[in-house]
N, C-alpha and C positions, 0 to 999 in steps of 0.2 A: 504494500500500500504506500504511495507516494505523498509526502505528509505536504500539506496546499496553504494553511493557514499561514496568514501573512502579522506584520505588525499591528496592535493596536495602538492611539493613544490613551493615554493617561485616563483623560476623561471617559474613553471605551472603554477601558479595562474597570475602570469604578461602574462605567452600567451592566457589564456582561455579569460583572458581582453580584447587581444586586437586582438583576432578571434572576439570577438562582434564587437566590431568594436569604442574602446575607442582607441583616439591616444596618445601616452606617447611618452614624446621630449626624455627625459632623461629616459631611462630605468634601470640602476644604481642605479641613485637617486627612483626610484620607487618600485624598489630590497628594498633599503634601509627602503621605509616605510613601507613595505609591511615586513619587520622581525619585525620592532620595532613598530607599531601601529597595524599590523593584518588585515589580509582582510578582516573577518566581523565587523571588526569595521569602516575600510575607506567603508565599502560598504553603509554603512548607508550616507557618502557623496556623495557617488555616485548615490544613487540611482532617486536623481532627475534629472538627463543625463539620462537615460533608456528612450527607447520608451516605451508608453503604454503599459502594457501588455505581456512587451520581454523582455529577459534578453540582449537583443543588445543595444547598445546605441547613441544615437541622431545623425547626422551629424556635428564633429566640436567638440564632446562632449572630453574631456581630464581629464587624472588624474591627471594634475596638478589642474584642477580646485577641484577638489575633496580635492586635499591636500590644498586647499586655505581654502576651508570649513571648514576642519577640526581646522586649524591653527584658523581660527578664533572664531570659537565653543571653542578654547580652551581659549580664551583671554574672550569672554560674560560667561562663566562657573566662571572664576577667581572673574569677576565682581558680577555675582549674589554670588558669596559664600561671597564675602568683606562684600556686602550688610545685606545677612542672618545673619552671624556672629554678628552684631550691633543686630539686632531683635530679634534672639534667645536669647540673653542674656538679653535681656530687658521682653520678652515674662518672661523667666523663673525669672527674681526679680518680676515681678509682679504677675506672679500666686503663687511664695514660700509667698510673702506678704500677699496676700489676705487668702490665707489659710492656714495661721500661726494663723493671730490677728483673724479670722472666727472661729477654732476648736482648734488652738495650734499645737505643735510642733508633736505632731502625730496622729491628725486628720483627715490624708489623709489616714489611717489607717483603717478610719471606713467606712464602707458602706453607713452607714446614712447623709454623709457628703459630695456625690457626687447623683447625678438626676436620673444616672444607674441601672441597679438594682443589689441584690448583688453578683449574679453569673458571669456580668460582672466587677464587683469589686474586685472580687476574683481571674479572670485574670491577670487581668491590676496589682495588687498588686503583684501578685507572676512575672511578668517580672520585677517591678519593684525592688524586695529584690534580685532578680538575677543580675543584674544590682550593686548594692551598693554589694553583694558579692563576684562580680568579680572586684571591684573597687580595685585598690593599691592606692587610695588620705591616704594622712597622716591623714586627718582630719577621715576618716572612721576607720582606725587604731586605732585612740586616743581613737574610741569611744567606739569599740570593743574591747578594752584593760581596757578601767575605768567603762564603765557601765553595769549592766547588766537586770536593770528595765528601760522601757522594753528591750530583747539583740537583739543583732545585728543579723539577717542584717532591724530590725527596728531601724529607726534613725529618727531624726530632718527631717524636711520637708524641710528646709534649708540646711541641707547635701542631702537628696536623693532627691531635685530635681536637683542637679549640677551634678549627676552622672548617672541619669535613660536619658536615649535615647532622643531625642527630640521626635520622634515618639511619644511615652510613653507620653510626657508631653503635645502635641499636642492631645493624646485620651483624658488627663483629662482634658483640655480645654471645648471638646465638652462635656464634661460627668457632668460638673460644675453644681450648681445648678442657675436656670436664675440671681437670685441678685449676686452672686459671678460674674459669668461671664459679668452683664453689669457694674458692677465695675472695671473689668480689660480691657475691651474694651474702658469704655470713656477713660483710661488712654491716648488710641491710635485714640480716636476723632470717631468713627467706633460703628455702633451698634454690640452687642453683637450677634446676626448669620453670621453675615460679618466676625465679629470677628473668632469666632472659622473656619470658612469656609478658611480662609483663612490664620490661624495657618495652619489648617493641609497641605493646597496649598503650605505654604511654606517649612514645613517638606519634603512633595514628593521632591520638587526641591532641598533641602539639599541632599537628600540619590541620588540624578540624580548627581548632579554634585559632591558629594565624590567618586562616583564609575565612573567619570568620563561618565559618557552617554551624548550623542548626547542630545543636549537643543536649535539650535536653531530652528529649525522647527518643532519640536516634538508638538504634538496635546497630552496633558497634561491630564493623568490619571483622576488625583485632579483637579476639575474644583474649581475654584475661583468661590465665588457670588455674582456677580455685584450688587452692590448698587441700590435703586428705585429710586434716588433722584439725586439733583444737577448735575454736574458738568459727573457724570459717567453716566448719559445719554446723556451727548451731541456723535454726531453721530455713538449712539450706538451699530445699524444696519450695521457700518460700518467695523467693529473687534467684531472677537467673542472673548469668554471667553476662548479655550480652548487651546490657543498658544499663543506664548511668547510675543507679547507684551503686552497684559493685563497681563500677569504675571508681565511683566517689571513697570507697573502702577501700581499693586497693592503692588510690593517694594519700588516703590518709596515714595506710600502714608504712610506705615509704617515705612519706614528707618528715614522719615521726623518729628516723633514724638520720635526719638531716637539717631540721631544722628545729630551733628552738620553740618555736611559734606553732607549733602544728595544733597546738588545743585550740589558739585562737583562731586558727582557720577554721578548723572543725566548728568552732560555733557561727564564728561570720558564715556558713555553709548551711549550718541549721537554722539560722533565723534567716535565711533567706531564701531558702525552698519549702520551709515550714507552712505557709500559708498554700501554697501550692498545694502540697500532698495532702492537704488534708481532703482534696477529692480523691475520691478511690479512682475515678479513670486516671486522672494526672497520676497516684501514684504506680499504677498500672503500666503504664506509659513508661515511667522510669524505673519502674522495673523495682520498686521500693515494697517490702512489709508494710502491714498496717502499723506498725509499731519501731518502724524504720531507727528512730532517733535511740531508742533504748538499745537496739542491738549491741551487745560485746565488744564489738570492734568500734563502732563508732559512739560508745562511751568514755 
């Protein structure tokens, strides 16, 4: 089927809305989000007001509700990046440490030196010299100015890992050889599958919420893997793995080994999806218990 539909304006798109049958108080104001946020992008709030199945929507349904969604997508985005930012930077001293004193200062270099084999090493490394060639850091300059055994764009493992991708640094994560990897996981109290599983979980939600996407109901590409044991089996039946509140659990348990502050997040986090969840679809959505806030982990 050859898809025919052309552009609307602004003003079309606010009436095709509300021939479905979405009611808008202020139609102005909804002009206005509809230039500066985008109708595929507020559609993603909207779409849970749609009746099943139709592009019409619910009785009662409004785009102011859509624009509350969004506003508040935009405030748990802020939070999960405060969060990540503490963790990537800890993630990344600990894997530049472990595989400095492991091989040296360009050891990441060698194939023999990751679990991979070498043709995915030969990937992973040419993203990675692209990365430290497109860098302007002074520190890459110095290097590429004073040395030239071995030349640039090979460097210290300490320079290219502050400038390759978190992606990048979350593949060599998984790609570690097992004693490497349960070295940098006890750092974070977590076995070492846990560990990498949910590097990479939290690199997706980095790249989600730098390009600003939709995070609080989203059913999560990067599934996180739940621990066997303690504390993340209690009423584990009850939340799945692959929306955001166990993404919000498995921040918390990380931010908790890295940053001072991690209670305070954990409550700036509760008083501010708290009103949210207390609809059972909203919590449903996220994937949250009725009794979300008292859980174990997130007390």
């Amino acid at each position: 089927m050859q898809y025919t539909k052309g552009p609307l304006s602004y003003a079309a798109q606010l009436q095709q809305l509300q021939q479905r049958g979405l009611h808008v108080a202020d139609p102005a104001r909804a002009i206005y989000y509809l230039e500066r946020v985008g109708y595929y992008r507020l559609m993603g709030y909207l779409f849970p007001f749609r009746l099943p199945g139709s592009d019409n929507y619910k009785p009662g349904a409004s785009f102011e509700q859509a624009v509350e969604l969004y506003e508040f997508d935009q405030v748990l985005r802020s939070l999960v990046m405060e969060a990540i930012c503490h963790i990537e930077v800890a993630v990344r001293t600990a894997v530049t440490y472990q595989m400095a004193h492991s091989y040296g200062a360009f050891g990441y270099s060698n194939p023999i030196n990751v679990a991979y084999d070498p043709g995915w090493h030969a990937s992973w490394i040419r993203t990675v010299q692209d990365d430290v060639g497109r860098s302007r850091e002074t520190f890459i300059a110095h290097y590429k100015a004073n040395y030239t055994q071995p030349a640039h764009p090979q460097v210290p493992i300490w320079m290219a890992s502050e400038v390759m991708s978190f992606g990048s640094l979350s593949k060599l994560v998984q790609a570690m050889h097992p004693a490497d990897k349960k070295a940098i996981a006890g750092i974070f109290g977590i076995a070492a599958p846990v560990f990498a599983s949910w590097v990479h979980t939290i690199a997706a939600l980095r790249n989600i919420a730098a390009h600003h996407g939709r995070m609080w109901n989203r059913v999560l590409g990067v599934v996180p893997m739940r621990p066997k044991s303690g504390a993340w089996q209690h009423m584990a039946g009850s939340y799945p793995v692959d929306r955001m509140y166990f993404a919000l659990l498995v921040i918390k348990a990380l931010l908790a080994s890295c940053a001072t502050d991690a209670d305070d997040w954990r409550d700036s986090v509760t008083n501010h999806i708290g009103l949210l969840l207390v609809d059972q679809g909203h919590r449903q959505s996220m994937g949250a218990p009725a009794n979300w806030d008292q859980h174990p982990l997130w007390i």
